[in-house]
N, CA, C and O of each residue as an XYZ file, in Angstrom:
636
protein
N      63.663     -7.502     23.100
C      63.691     -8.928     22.974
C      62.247     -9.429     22.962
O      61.487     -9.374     23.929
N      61.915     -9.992     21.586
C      60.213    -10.699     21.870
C      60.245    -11.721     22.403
O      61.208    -12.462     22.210
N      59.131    -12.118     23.305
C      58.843    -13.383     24.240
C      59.505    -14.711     23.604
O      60.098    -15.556     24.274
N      59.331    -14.759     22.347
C      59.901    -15.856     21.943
C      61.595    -16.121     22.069
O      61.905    -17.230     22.503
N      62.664    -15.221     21.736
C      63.905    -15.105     22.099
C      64.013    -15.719     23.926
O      64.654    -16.591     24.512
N      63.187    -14.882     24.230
C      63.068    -14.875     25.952
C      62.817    -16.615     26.370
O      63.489    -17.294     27.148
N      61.885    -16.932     25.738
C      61.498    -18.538     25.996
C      62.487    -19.332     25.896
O      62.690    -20.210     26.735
N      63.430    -19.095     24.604
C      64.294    -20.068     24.014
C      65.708    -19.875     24.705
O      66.653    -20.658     24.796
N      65.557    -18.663     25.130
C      66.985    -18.332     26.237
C      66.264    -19.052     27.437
O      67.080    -19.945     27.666
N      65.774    -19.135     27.874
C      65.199    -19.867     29.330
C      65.128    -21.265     29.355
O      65.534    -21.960     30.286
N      64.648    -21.642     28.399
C      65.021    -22.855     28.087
C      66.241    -23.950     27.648
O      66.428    -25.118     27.989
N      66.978    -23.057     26.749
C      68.604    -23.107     27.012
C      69.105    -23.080     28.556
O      69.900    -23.915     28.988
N      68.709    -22.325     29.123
C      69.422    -21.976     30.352
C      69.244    -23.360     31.306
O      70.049    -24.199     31.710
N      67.679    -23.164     31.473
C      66.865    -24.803     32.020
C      67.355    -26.188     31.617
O      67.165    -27.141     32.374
N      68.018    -26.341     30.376
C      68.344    -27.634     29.703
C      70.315    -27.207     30.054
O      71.161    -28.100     30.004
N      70.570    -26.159     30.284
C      72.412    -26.597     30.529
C      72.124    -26.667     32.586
O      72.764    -27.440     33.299
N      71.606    -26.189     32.846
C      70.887    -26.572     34.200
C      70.703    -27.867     35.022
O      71.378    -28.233     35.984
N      69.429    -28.612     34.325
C      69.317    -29.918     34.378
C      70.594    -30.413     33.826
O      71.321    -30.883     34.700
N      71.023    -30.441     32.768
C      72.587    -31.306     32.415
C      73.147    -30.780     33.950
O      72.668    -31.403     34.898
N      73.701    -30.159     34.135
C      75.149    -29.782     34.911
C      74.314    -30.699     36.567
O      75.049    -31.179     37.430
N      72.904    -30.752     36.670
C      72.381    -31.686     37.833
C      72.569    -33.070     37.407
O      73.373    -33.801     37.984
N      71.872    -33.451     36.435
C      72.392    -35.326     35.793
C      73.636    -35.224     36.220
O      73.944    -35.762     37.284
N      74.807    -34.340     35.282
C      75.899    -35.163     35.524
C      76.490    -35.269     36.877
O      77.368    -36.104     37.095
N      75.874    -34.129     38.194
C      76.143    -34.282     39.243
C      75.315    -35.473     39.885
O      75.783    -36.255     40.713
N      74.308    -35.496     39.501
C      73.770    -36.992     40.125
C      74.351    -38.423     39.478
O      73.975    -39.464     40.018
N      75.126    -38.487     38.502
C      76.076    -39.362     37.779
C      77.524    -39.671     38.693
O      78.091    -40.740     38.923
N      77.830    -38.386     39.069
C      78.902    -38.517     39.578
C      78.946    -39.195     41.198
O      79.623    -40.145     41.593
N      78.023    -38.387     41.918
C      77.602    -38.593     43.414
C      77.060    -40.117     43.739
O      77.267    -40.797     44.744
N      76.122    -40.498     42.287
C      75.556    -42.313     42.516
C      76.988    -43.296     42.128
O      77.488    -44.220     42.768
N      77.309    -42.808     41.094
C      78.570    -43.625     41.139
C      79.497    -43.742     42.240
O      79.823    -44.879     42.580
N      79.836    -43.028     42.677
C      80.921    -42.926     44.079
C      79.864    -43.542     45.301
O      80.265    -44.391     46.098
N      78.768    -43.114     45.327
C      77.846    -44.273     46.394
C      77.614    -45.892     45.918
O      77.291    -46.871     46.589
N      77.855    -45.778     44.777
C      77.648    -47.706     44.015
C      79.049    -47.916     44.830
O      79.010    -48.659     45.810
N      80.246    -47.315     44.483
C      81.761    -47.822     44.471
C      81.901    -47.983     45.825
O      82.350    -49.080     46.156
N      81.605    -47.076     46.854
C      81.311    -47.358     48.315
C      81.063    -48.578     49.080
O      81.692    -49.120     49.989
N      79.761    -48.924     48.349
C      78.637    -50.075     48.297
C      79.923    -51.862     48.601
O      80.202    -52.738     49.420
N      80.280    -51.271     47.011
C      81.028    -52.696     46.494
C      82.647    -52.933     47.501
O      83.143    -53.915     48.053
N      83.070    -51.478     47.358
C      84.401    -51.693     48.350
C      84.778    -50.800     49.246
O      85.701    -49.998     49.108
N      83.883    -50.955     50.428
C      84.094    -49.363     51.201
C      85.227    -49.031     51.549
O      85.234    -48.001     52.224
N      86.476    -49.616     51.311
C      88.238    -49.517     52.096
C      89.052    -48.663     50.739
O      90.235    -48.425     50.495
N      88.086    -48.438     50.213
C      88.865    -47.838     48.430
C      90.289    -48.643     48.214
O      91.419    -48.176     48.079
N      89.857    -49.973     48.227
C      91.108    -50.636     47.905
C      92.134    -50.826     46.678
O      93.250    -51.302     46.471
N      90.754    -49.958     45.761
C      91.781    -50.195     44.485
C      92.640    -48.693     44.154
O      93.110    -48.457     43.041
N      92.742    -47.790     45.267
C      92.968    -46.563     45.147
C      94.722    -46.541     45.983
O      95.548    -45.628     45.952
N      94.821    -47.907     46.673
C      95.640    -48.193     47.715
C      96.956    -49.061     46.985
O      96.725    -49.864     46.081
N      97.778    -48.910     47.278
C      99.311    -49.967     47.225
C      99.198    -51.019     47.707
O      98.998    -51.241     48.901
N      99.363    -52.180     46.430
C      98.707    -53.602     47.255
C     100.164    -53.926     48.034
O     101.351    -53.676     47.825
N      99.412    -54.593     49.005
C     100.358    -54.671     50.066
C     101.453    -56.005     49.684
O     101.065    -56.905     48.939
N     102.819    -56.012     50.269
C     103.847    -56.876     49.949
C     103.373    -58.390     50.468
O     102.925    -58.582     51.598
N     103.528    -59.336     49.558
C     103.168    -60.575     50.170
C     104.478    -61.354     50.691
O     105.304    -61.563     49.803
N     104.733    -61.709     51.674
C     105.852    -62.507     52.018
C     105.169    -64.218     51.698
O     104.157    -64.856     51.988
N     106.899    -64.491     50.655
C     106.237    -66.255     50.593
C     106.824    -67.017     51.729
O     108.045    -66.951     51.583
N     106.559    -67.646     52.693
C     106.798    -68.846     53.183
C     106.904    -70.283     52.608
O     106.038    -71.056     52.198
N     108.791    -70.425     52.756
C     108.706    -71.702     52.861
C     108.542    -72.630     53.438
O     109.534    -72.868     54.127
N     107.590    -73.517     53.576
C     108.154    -74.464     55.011
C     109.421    -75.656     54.386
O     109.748    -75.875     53.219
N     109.804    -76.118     55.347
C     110.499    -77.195     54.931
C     110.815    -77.972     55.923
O     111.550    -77.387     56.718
N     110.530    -79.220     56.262
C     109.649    -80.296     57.243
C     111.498    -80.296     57.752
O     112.465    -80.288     56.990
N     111.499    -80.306     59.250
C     112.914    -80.433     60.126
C     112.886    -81.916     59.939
O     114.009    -82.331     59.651
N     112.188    -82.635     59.991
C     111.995    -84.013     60.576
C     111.498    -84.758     59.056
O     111.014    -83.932     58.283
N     111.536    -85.804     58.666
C     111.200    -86.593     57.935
C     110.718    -87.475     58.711
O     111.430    -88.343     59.215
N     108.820    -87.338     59.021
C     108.566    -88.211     60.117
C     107.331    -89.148     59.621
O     106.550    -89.711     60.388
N     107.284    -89.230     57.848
C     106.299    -89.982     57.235
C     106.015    -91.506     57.097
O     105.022    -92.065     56.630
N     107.578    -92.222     57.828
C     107.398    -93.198     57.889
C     108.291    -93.691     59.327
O     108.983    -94.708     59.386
N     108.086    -92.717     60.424
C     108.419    -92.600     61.629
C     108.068    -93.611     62.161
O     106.991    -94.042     61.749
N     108.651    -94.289     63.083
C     108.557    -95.455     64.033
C     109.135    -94.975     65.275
O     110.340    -94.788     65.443
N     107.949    -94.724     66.400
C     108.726    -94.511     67.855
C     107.716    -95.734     68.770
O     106.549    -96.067     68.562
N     108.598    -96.162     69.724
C     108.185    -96.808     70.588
C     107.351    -97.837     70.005
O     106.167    -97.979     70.312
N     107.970    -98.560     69.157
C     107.274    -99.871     68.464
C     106.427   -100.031     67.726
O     106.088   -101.111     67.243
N     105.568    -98.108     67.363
C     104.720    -98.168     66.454
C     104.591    -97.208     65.505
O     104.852    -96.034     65.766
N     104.212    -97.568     64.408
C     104.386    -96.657     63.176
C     103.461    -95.592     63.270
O     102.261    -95.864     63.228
N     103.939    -94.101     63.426
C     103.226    -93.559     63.989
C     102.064    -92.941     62.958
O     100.973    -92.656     63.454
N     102.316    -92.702     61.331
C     101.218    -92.345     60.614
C      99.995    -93.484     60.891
O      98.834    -93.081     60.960
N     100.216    -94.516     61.003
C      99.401    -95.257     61.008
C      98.678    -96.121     61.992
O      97.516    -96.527     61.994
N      99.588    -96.281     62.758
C      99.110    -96.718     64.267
C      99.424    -98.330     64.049
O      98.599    -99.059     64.599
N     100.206    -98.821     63.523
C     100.573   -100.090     62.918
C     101.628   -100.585     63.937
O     102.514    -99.764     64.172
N     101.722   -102.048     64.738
C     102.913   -102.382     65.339
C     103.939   -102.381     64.248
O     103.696   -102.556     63.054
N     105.346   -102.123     64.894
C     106.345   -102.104     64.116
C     106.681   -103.783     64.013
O     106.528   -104.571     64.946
N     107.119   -104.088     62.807
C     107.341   -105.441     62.594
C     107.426   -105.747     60.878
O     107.125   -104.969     59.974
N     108.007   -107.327     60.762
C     108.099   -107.673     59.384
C     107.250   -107.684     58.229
O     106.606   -108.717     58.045
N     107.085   -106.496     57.202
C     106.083   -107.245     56.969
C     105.145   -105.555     57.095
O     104.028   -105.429     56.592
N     105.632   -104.766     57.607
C     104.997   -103.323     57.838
C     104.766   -102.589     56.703
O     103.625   -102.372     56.295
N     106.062   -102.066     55.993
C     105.638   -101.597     54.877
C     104.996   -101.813     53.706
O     104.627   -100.973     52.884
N     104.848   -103.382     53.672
C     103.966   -104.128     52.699
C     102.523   -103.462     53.249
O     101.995   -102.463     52.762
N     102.073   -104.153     54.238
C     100.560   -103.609     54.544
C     100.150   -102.281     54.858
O      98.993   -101.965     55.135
N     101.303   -101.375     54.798
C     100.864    -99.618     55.010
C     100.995    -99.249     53.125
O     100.061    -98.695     52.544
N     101.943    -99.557     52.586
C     101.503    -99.297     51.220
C     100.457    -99.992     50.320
O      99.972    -99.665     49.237
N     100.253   -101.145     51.190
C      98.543   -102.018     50.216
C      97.239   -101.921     51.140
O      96.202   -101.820     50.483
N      97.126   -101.928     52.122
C      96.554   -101.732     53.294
C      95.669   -100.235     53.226
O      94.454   -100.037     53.203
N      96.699    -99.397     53.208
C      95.646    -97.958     53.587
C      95.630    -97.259     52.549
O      95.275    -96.107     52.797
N      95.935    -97.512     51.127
C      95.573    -96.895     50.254
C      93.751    -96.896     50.151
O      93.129    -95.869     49.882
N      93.290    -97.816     50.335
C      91.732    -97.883     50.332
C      91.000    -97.286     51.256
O      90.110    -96.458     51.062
N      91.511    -97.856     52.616
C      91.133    -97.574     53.981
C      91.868    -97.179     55.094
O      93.035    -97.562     55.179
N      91.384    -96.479     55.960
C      92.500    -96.250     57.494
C      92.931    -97.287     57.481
O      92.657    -98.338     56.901
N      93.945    -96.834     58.444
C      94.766    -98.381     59.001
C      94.020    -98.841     60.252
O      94.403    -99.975     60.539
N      92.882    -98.279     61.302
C      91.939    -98.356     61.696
C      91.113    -99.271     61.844
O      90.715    -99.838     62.861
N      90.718    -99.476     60.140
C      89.862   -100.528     59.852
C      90.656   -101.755     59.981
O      90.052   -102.821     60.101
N      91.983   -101.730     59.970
C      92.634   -103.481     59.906
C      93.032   -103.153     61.789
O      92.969   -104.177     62.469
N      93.425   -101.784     62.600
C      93.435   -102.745     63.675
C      92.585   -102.679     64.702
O      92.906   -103.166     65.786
N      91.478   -102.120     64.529
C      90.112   -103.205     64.859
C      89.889   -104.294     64.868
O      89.146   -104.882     65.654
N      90.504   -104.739     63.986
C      89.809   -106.581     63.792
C      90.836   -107.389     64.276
O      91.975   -106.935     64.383
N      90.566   -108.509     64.572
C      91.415   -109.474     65.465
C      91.240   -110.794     64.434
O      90.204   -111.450     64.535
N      92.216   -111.164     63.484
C      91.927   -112.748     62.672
C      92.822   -113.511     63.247
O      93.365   -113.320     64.335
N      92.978   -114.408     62.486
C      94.096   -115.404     62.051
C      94.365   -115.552     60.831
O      93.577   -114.946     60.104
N      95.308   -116.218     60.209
C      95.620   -116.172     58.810
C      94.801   -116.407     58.005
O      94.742   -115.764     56.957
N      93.597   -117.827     58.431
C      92.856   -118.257     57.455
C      91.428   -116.855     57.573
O      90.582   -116.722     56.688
N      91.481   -116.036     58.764
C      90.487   -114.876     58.714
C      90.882   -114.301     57.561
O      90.249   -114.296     56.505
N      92.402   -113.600     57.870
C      92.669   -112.453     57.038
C      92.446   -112.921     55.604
O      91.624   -112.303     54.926
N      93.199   -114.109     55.003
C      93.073   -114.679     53.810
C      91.602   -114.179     53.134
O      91.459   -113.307     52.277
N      90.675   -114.904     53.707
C      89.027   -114.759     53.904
C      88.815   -113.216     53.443
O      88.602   -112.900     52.273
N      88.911   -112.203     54.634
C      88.936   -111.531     54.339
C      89.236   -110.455     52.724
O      88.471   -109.830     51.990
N      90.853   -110.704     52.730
C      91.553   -110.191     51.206
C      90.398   -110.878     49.810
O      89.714   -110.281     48.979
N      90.593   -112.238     50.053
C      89.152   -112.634     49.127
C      88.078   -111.781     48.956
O      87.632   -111.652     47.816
N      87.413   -110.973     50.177
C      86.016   -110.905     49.997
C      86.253   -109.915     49.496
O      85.478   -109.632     48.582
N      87.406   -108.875     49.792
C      87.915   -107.669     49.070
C      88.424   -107.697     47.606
O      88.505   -106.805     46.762
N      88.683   -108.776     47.586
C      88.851   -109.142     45.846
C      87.823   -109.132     45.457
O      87.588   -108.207     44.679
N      86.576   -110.184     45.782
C      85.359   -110.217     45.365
C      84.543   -108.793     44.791
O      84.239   -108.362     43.679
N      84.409   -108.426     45.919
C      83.054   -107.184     46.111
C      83.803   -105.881     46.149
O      83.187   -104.888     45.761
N      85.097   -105.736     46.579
C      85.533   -104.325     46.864
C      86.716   -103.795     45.451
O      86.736   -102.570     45.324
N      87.353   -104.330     44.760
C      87.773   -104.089     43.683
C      89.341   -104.407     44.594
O      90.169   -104.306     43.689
N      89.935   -104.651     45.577
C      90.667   -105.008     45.403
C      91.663   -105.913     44.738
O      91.196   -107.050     44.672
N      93.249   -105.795     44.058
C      93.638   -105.953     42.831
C      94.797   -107.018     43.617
O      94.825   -107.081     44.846
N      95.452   -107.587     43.014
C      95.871   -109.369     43.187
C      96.718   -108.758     44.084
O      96.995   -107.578     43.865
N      97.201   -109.318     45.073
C      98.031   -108.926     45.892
C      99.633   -109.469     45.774
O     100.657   -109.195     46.401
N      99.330   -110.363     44.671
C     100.586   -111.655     44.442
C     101.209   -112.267     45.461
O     100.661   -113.094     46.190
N     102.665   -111.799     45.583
C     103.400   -112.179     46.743
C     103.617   -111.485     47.599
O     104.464   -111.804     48.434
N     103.000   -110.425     47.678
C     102.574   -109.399     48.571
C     102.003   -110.167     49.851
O     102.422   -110.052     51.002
N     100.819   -111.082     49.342
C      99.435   -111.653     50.058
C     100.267   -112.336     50.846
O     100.295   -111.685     51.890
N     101.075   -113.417     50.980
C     101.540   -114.248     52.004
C     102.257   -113.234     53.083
O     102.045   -113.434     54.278
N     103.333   -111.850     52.562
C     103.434   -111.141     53.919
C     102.303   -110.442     54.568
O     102.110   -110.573     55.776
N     101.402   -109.566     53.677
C     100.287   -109.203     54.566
C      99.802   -110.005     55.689
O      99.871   -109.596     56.848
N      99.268   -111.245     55.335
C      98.952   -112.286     56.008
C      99.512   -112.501     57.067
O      99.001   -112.525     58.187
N     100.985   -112.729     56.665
C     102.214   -112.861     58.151
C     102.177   -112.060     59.010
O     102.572   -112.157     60.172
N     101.554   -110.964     58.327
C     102.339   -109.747     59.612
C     100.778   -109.478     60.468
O     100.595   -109.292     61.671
N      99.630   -109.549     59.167
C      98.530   -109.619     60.172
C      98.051   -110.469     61.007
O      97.550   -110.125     62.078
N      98.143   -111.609     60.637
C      98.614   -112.402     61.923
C      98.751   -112.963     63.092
O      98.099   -113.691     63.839
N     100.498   -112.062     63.040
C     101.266   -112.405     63.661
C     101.158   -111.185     64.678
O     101.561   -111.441     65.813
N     100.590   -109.663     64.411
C     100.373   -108.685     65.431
C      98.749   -108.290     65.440
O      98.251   -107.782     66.445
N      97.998   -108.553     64.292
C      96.301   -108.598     64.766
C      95.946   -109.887     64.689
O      95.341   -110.387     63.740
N      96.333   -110.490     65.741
C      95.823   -112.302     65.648
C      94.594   -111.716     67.024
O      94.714   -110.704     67.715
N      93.246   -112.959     67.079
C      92.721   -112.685     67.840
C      93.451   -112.904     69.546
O      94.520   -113.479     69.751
N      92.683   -112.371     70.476
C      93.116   -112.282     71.541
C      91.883   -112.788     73.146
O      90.721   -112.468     73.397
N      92.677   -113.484     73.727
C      91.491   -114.183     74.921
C      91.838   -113.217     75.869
O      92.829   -113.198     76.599
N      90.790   -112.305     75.773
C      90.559   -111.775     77.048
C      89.063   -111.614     78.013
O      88.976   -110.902     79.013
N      88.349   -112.156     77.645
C      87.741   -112.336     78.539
C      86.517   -111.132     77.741
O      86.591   -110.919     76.530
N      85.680   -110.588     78.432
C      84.868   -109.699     78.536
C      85.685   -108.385     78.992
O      85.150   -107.344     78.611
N      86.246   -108.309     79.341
C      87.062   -107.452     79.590
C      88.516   -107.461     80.323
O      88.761   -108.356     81.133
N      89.584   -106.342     79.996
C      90.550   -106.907     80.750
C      90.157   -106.430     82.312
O      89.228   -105.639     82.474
N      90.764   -106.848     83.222
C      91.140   -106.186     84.736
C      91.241   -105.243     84.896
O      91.744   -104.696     83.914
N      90.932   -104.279     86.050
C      91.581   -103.006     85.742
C      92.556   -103.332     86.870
O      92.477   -104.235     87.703
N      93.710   -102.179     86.675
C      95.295   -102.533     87.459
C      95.571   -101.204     87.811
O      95.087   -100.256     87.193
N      96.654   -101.034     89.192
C      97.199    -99.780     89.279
C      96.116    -98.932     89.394
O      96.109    -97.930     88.678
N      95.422    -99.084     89.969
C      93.798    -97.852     90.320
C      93.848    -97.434     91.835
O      94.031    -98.356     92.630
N      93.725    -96.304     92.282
C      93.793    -95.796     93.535
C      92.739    -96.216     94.007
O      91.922    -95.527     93.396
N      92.134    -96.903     94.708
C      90.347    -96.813     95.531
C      90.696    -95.923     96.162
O      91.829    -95.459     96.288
N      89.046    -95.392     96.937
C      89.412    -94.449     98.311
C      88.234    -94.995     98.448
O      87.718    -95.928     97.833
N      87.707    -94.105     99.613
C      86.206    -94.695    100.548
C      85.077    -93.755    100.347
O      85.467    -92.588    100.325
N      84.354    -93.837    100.260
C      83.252    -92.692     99.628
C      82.928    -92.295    101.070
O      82.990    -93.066    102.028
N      82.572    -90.994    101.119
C      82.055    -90.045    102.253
C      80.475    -90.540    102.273
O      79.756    -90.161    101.348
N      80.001    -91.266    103.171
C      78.159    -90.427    103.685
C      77.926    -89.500    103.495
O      76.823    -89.062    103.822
């Protein structure tokens, strides 16, 4: 065999060599990338059964009234309620109306300035019950600086 045969066999040998290492370093980086991205081999796994839940509400309690007050909203129960919870808190909490303490010609005032500046839309004959009912359960109130306090235990403070 002259040197040259000899070279070109060695070199064959050297080049199926290096291949059979690439494709082992092909194989070994890939399975360390796949590691990387999902170490639980989740896509190798049986996706698991999903149970659907239905709920379905026992109670119909969206326009609930206990103990005199509407409870989504915190609204006294009275004439005149469902008008101002369906025109009333579409914009704002119901919050913002019972905070405030008017009288008719307040509230009126008020609905105006909300017509004016806030985009509120005609209230028609809506406006005279709003009015009534605000009113007649957020009318202002004389109490003083504060109420009394009542029903309070004192005791005597220790030295």
């Amino acid at each position: 065999m002259d040197p040259t045969e000899k070279f070109e066999q060695s070199a064959r040998a050297i080049s199926r060599m290096m291949g059979i290492i690439f494709a082992m370093f092909m194989v070994v980086g890939g399975f360390l990338v796949y590691m990387m991205i999902d170490p639980a081999f989740s896509a190798f796994r049986p996706a698991p059964e999903v149970a659907v839940v239905v709920a379905t509400p026992l109670e119909d309690d969206f326009d609930k009234i206990e103990n005199g007050v509407h409870i989504r909203t915190g609204f006294i129960e009275g004439e005149g309620l469902m008008t101002v919870v369906n025109n009333c808190t579409n914009c704002h909490s119901a919050k913002l109306v019972t905070q405030n303490r008017m009288n008719e010609d307040g509230w009126r005032a008020t609905i105006k300035w909300m017509q004016e500046t806030q985009n509120l839309w005609d209230l028609g004959k809506n406006e005279d019950i709003i009015v009534k009912y605000l009113a007649t359960y957020y009318a202002p109130e004389k109490k003083g600086r504060r109420q009394n306090l009542a029903d309070i235990d004192w005791y005597v403070l220790e030295k």
